[in-house]
N, C-alpha and C positions, 0 to 999 in steps of 0.2 A: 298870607291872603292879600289880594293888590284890592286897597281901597278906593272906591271912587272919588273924584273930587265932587264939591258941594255943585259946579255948576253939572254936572254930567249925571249926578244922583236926582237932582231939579230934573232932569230929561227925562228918567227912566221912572219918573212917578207921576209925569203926565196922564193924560187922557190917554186911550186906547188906541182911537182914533188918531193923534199927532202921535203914538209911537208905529203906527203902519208904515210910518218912513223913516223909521230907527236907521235904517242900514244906510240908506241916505244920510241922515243927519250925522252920524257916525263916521262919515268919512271928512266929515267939518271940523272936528275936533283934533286936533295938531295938524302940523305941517310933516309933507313927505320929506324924509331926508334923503341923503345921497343914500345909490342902494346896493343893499346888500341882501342882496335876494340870496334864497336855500338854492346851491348849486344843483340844475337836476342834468344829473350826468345819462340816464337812461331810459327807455320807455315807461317806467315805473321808479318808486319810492324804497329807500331801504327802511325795511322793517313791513314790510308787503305783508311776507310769511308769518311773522310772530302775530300780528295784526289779525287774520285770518283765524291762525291757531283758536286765537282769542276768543274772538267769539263764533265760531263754527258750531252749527248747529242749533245758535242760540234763536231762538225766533223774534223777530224783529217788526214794529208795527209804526213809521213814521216815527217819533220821537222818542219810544218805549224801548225797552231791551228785555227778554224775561217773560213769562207767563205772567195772563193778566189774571190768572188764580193765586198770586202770591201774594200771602199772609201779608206783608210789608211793602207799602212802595218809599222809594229814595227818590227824593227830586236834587237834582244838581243843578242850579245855574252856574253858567259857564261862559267865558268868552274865548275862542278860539287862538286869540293872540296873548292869553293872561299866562305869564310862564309859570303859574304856580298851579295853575288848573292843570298843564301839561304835568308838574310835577306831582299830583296826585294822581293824573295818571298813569302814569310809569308805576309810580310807588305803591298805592293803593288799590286801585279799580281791577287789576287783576286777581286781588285776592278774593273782591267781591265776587268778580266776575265767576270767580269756581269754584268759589265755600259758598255763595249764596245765590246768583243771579242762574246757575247752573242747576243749581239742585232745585229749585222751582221755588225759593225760601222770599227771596227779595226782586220786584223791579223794577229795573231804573228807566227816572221820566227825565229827559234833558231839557232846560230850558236856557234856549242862547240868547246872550247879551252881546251887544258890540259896541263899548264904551272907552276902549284904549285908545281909538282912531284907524283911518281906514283899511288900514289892513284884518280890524274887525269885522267892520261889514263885509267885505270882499269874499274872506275865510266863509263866515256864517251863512252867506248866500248859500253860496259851493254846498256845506255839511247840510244846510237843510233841504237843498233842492236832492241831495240824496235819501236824507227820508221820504223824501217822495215815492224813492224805490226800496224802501225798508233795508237801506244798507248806511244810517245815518251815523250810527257808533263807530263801524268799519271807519269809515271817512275822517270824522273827528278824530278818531286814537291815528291816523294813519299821517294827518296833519300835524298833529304835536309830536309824534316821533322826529317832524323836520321841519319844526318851529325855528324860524327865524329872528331874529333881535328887532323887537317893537317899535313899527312904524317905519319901518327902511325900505318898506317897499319890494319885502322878502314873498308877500303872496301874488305872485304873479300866475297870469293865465299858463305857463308852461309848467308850472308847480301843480296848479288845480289839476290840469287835463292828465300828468301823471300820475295824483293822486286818485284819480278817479280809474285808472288805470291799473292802479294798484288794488282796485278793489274788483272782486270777480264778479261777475254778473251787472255792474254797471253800466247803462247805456250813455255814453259820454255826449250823444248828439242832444241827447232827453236833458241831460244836467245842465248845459248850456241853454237850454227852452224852460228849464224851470227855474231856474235861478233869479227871472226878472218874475215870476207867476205870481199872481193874485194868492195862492196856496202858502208860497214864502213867507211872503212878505204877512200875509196873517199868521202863521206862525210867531214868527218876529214879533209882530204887534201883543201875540198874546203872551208872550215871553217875559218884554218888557211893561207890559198892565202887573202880570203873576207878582215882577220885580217888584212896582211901585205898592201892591199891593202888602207884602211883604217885608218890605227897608231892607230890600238884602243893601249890606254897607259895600259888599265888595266879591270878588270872585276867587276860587271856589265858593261856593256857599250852600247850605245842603237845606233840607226839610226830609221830614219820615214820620210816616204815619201808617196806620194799620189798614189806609185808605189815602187814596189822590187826595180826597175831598178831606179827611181829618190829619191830614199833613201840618206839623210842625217844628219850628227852628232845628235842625241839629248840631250841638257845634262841636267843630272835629279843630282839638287842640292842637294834632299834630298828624302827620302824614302817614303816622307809624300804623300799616292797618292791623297791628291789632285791639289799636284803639275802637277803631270805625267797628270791627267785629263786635266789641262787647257790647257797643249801644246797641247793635243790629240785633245781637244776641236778647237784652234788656226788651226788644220791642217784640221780636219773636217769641217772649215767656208771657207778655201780657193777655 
C-alpha cells in the first residue's frame, strides 16, 4: 500500500471546498523529472481488448460499476499513478469483477485521490471526465495496464487521447471539454472530503458495507483475491 506523507495526508483532510482544487494542488507536490513517458506506438493502448472483455456488459453509472441492487458495495480509493493500486488491479479486480460485480453480488464506488504528484492530477482528470460518459473503470484499468514510473511525466496528452481511444464509445472531443468541468473537479473534491473523512493512510484502500452509506474500513492484507473474496463472502452472509 503507498502511504501518504504527513504534509499531503494534511491536504486531503481539508475542507471540501480547498480540496475542489485537489488536482491542481496535486501537481505542486514533487518536481517533474526527465521524462519517461509510456511509449504509445499506436492509435490505441495495449490491453484495449482484455480491458473491454472486462467489463463488457457491465453497467456503469459515473463512478459506480455493478447494479445499484447489490447486496454489497466496495469503495476503493485510488490514485491513478499509485503502482500498487495498478497492482491490485491486475491481480485482484478481475476476480471481483466476474465472481461478484458480475453476478449482481457486489458494486464498486471509485474514489480518486491524486497525492503522488502531477502526473496524479493529470491521470485523474482524464478517468473522471470519463465517468462523465459512464465508461470511468474502462479508462482507469486501461491506464494502469500502461502506468508509467512516478512522476516522469509519463501521462502525457498523446497517452490520454489513446487511452481514450482505446475505449469504445468515448467521445475524445467531450473528454477534453470535461476534464477542466465544474462536474470534475466536484467529483474530486468529494473524493478527497470522503478521504479526510475516513484517514484513509494510503492507497489502495477499500471500505464495504451492505450500503454506500454504512460503509466501513476493509483491510485487504494482501493482493491474493481470494483473500478480498472471503471478506466479500463474510458481508454477503450478513
Amino acid at each position: 500500500m503507498r502511504v501518504k506523507s504527513r504534509k499531503v495526508y494534511a491536504a486531503v483532510g481539508a475542507a471540501a471546498v480547498a480540496m475542489a482544487v485537489a488536482l491542481v494542488a496535486a501537481s505542486l507536490l514533487g518536481a517533474r523529472g526527465t521524462s519517461h513517458a509510456t511509449k504509445v506506438t499506436g492509435p490505441t493502448l495495449p490491453g484495449a481488448a482484455e480491458t473491454a472483455a472486462l467489463f463488457r456488459g457491465i453497467p456503469q453509472h459515473g463512478t459506480t460499476l455493478g447494479s445499484p441492487r447489490a447486496p454489497v458495495t466496495l469503495v476503493e480509493f485510488a490514485d491513478p499513478q499509485c503502482p500498487y493500486c495498478a497492482q491490485f488491479t491486475a491481480q485482484t479486480l478481475p476476480v471481483i469483477v466476474r465472481d461478484y460485480v458480475r453476478t449482481g453480488k457486489v458494486r464498486l464506488v471509485f474514489r480518486g485521490l491524486a497525492f503522488l504528484g502531477p502526473d496524479s492530477g493529470t491521470a485523474l482528470r482524464w478517468v473522471l471526465a470519463a465517468g462523465q460518459q459512464n465508461r470511468l473503470w474502462n479508462e482507469l484499468d486501461i491506464l494502469y495496464r500502461n502506468q508509467g514510473t512516478e512522476n516522469t511525466g509519463w501521462v502525457t496528452q498523446d497517452l490520454l487521447d489513446a487511452a481514450a481511444r482505446s475505449v469504445k464509445g468515448l467521445d475524445l472531443a467531450r473528454m477534453h471539454s470535461d476534464q477542466g468541468s465544474s462536474a470534475v473537479r466536484a467529483e474530486a473534491a468529494a473524493a478527497a472530503a470522503a478521504a479526510g473523512r475516513a484517514h484513509v493512510p494510503g492507497t489502495p484502500y477499500f471500505e464495504a458495507g451492505r450500503s454506500l452509506a454504512s460503509v466501513r474500513p476493509l483491510a485487504l492484507k494482501s493482493f491474493d483475491p481470494k483473500a478480498a473474496a472471503a471478506q466479500l463472502d463474510t458481508l454477503l452472509k450478513r
